[in-house]
N, C-alpha and C positions, 0 to 999 in steps of 0.2 A: 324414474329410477335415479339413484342418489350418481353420481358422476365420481370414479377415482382418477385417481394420477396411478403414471404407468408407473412410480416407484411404489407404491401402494399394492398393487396390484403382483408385481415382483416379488413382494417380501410375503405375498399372502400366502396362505394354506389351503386356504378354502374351496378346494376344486366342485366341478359342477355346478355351477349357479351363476346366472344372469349377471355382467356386468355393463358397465358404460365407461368409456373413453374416452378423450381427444386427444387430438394431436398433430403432428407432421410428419409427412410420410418422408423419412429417410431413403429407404427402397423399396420396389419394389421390381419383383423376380418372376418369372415363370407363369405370370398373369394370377401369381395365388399367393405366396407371401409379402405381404408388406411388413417392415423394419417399421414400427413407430414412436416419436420420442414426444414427450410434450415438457421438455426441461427439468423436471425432478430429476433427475437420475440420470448419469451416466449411459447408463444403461437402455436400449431398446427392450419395445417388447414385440414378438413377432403374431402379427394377425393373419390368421389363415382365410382366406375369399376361398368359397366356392365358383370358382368362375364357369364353371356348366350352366350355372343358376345365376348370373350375375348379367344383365348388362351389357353390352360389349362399348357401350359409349360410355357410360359409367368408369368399367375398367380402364378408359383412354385417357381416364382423368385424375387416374391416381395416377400423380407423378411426384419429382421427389421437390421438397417444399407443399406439396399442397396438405392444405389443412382438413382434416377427415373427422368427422364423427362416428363410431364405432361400437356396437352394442353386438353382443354375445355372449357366448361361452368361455367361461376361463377351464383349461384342461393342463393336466400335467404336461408335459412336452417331450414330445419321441429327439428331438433332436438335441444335437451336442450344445455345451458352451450356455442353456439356457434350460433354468426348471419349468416355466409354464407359458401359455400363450394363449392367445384368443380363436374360436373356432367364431367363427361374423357370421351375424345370422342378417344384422341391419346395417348398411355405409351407408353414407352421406358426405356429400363432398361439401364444406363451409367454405371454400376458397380455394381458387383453380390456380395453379402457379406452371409458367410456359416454361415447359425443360429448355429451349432454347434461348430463352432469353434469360434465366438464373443463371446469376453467377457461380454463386455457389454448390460446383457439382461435387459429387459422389467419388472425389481426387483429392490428391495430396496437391496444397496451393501456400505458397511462400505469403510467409506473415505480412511482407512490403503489402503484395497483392489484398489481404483480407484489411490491411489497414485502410486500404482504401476506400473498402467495401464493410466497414464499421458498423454500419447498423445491420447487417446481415452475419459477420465475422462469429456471432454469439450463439449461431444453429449449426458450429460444429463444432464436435466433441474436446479439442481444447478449448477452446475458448468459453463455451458452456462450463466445462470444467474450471478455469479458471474462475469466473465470477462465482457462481455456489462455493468456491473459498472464500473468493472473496468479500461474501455476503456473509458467511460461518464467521470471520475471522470481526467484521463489524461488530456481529452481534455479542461474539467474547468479547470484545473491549468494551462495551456498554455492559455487558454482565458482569466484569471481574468490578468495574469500578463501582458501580452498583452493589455489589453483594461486601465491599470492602467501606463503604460508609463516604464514598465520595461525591458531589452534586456536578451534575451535568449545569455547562455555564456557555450559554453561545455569545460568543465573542464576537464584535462589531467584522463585519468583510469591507465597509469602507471607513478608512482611518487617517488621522492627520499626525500618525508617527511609523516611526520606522525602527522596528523592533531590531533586527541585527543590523540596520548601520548601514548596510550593503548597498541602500542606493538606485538598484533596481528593481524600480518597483512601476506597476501600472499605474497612470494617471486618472483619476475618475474626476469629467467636468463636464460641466452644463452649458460653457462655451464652444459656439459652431467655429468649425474650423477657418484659421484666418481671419475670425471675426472678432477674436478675443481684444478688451479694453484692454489697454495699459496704464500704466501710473505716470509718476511725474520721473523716472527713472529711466523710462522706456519697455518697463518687465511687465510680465502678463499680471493685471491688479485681481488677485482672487479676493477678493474682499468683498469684489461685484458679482462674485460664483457663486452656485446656488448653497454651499456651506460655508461661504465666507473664508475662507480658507483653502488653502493648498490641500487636493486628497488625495488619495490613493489606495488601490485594492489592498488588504493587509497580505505581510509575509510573515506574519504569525502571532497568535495570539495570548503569547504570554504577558505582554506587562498589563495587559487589562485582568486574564485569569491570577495575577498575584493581588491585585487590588483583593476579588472577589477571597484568594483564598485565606485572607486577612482577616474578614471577618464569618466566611462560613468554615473555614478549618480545612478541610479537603475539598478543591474540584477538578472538573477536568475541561479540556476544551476539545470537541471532534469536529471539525469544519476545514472547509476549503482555505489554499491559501494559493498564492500566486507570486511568482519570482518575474519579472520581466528581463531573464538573463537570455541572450541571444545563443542559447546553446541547442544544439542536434546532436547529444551523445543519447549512448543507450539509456543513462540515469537520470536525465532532467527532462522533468514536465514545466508547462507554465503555469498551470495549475493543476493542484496537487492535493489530497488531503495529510490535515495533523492532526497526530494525539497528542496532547499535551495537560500533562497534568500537574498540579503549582498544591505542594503541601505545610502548611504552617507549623512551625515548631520538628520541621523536619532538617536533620543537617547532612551535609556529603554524606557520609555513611546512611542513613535512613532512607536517603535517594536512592540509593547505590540498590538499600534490600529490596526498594519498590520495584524498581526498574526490574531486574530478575525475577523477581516473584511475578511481576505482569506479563513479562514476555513470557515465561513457562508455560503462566497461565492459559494464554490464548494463544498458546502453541499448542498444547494439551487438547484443548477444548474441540480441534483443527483435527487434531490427529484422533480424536475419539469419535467424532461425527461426519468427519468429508472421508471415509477411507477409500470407498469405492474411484473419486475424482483424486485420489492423492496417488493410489496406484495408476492408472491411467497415466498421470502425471509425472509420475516416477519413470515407468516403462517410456514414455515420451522422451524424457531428460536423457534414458538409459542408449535410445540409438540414436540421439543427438550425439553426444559425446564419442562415440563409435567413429564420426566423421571427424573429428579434432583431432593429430597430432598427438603426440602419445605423450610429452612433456605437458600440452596443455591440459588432458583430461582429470576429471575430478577421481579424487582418491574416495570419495562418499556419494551414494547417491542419494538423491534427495530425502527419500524416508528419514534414511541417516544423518542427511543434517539434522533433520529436525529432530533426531534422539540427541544427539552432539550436542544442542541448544539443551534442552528439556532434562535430559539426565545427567550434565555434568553441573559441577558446580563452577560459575564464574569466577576466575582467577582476579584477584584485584591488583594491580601496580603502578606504582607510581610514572608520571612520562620519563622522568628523569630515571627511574630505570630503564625503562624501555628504551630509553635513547641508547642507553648502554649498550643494551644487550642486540640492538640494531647498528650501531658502528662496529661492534665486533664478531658479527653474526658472516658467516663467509658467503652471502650473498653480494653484501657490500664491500666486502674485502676485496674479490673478484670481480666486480662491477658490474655484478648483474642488475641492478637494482635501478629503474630508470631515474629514478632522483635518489642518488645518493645521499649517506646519510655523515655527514660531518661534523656536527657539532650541536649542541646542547641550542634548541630555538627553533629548530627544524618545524615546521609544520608536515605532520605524517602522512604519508598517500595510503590509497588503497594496499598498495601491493607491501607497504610496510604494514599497515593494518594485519593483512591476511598472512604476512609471515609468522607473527606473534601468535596467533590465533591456529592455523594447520599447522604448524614447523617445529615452535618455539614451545607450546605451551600446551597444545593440541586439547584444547578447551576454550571456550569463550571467556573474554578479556575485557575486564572493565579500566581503563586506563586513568588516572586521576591527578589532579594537580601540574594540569599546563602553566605554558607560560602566558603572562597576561596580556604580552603582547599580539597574540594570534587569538584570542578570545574575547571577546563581547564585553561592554562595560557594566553589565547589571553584574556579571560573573565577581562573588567575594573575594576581597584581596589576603592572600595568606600574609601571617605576619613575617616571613620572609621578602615582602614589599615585590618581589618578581614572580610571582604564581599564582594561581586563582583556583578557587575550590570549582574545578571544572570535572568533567568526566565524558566516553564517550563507549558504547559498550559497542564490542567488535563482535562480529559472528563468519564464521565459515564462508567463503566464495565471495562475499561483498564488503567485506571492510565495517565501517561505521554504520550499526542500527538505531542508535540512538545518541541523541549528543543531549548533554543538560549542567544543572550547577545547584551549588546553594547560591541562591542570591544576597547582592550585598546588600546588608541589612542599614550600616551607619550611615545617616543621612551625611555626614563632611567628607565621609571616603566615597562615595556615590557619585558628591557636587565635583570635588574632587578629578573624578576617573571624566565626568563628563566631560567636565572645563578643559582638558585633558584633549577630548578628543571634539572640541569644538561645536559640544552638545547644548544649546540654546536652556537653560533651565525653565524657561516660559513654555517652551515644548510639551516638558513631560511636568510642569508643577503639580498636576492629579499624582503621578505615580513617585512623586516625592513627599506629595502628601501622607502617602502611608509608611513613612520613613521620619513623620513628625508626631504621627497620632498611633500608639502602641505599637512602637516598631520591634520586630523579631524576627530571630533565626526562621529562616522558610527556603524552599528549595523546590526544583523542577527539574523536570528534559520532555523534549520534542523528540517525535519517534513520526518519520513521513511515512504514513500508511502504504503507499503504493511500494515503499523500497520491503515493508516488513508481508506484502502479498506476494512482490517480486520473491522473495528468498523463499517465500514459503510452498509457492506453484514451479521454482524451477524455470521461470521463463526468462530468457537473456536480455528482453528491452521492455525498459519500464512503459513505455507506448501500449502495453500487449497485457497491462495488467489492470486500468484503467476503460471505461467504457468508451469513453470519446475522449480521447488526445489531444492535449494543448501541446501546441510545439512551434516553433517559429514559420510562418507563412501556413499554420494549417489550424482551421478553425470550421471543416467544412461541414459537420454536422450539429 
């Protein structure tokens, strides 16, 4: 007999006829219902035992965690909250799980506690939930770019540059600790290392996908990437995934339509196929915020962010508006604002982000033409010599979803910006190469997948939306 899934089986019609199961026993009751889920769905389905007819040592070993094979009758369902169930005609226990020794019981358990217990964290109903978004939300990003004429480009994870400059980055070497040669300077000689060179995990993989989008026209990059920043806040991973995708012959503006257009996209995609884990999710967020202070609670719930995102249209403004409109906003005036806003160079926090965004404009905000000092040297220099065709698109509750630019095309204002910021031109001569051989207008942004599953599941620490957690001292699975 063919084997369904309990989501399968849920959405079916076809009462009276033979099915087959598996799955995990969530509960069971009364020595006659078992709750069974086998990860499709949200949702259990409830199996009826006869237990007059059943076992009594059998029955001792449906517990919750153990793994059950299940053959019956699918019947409409006399009970509330659920259309159909199984009437068991055959069980079979695949794997015995000790109720005393599982962790994860059949209780409400604080996220610290499930983070602990990460490989288990995923057999309950958030967090189940969470991933099947965040496995939806994967496969819209490979499908929009896909159906949009874009090539999939995997981008090197061990790299001898350093895309944003930042510095912190993981070291990748083949020398054992303390044993490492030196030169005639005293410094570690990587020349004797197994790449010859200095390397490092990459922090992202744009300047190799602009090479690529130079001569294939549109790609994207979807891979891992890694920060070696020493932080324990809610938002930062060590390692983390990026979309990134690098368009030729595209300028600020044509960046700006992609950007919206993608996010919609695989917002849409999210809200037409995860509804069942979105409500869940929603209801989740809804008596969270019940516990929050009444200043801090959200003015939308989750569903409605993500209509917020998806049916409005993105407002575009310049930063130097926005600076405006942020020094004289009476947040600032009253100094609410924990970094104040003074003057025209500011670099923006979150909570200026999300004033623009709820307060000011109460739609998503694509911000453009920073200053060049607070932004990246690939970023193009306006002919105002202080601004860069940058951008950064804001969304509800989290500030920055995406940050990007047109890049700078002229190789003299490139060498230029480098020399500038003490950038070795021997470093990057591949990626100034394309800046000698048919160089053009082309443009990009990074969008950290885990911040755009964060926003989209509602869950407060990026830790919780990620399968295993990089984070500083914690590496245990």
């Amino acid at each position: 007999m063919k084997r369904s899934s309990v989501k399968e089986l849920l959405e079916s019609d076809k009462f009276l006829h033979e099915v087959h199961v598996n799955g995990w026993v969530r509960t069971f009751r009364s020595n006659r219902f078992i709750a069974l889920n086998d990860g499709s769905t949200i949702k259990n389905i409830q199996c009826v035992v006869d237990f007059e007819n059943t076992n009594e040592d059998l029955l001792k070993r449906i517990t919750t965690s153990a793994a059950v094979s299940i053959k019956g009758t699918l019947v409409e369902s006399q009970g509330k909250g659920q259309t159909s169930e199984i009437q068991v005609t055959t069980l079979e226990i695949l794997g015995d799980s000790n109720p005393e020794e599982y962790p994860i019981q059949p209780k409400k358990h604080s996220f610290e506690f499930l983070r602990e217990n990460a490989h288990l964290r995923v057999r309950t109903n958030t967090f189940s939930a969470v991933m099947r978004v965040r496995s939806a939300l994967s496969f819209a990003v490979h499908q929009y770019f896909q159906q949009n004429g874009f090539y999939y480009v995997n981008t090197p994870i061990i790299t001898g540059s350093d895309a944003e400059g930042a510095g912190e980055m993981f070291k990748v070497t083949n020398f054992e600790a303390n044993k490492a040669p030196l030169n005639e300077e005293g410094e570690v000689d990587y020349t004797q290392d197994f790449f010859g060179k200095e390397t490092n995990l990459t922090v992202s993989g744009q300047l190799e996908a602009e090479t690529y989008a130079m001569a294939l026209g549109k790609v994207y990059t979807f891979g891992p990437t890694f920060r070696a920043e020493n932080s324990n806040t809610t938002r930062h991973l060590a390692e983390f995934w990026m979309i990134e995708p690098e368009v030729a012959f595209n300028d600020l503006d044509a960046n700006m339509d992609l950007s919206e257009d993608f996010i919609k996209g695989v917002l849409q995609y999210v809200l037409d196929n995860c509804k069942d884990d979105l409500e869940f999710l929603d209801n989740r967020l809804a008596q969270e915020e019940k516990t929050k202070p009444q200043a801090e609670r959200s003015e939308m719930s989750l569903i409605e962010k993500l209509h917020f995102v998806v049916d409005n249209n993105f407002k575009r403004v310049s930063y130097t508006e926005a600076i405006d409109i942020l020094r004289n906003s009476k947040p600032n005036k009253k100094k609410k604002f924990q970094f104040p806003i003074n003057e025209w160079g500011a670099d923006l926090q979150s909570e200026h982000e999300r004033f623009l965004v709820e307060k000011h404009f109460k739609c998503p905000v694509i911000l453009f033409d920073y200053p060049a000092s607070i932004k990246a040297f690939y970023m193009r220099l306006n002919e105002d010599g202080k601004t860069v065709r940058a951008m950064d698109v804001l969304f509800p509750g989290i500030g920055e979803m995406v940050g990007g630019s047109q890049r700078e095309e002229r190789l003299d204002v490139l060498k230029e910006k480098m020399e500038a910021l003490g950038i070795e031109e021997e470093e990057l001569w591949w990626y100034l190469d394309t800046r000698k051989f048919g160089t053009a207008v082309h443009s990009g942004f990074g969008l950290g997948f885990e911040r755009l599953v964060l926003f989209t599941t509602g869950m407060g620490n990026i830790r919780d939306v990620i399968p295993f957690p990089r984070t500083p001292q914690n590496a245990e699975f």
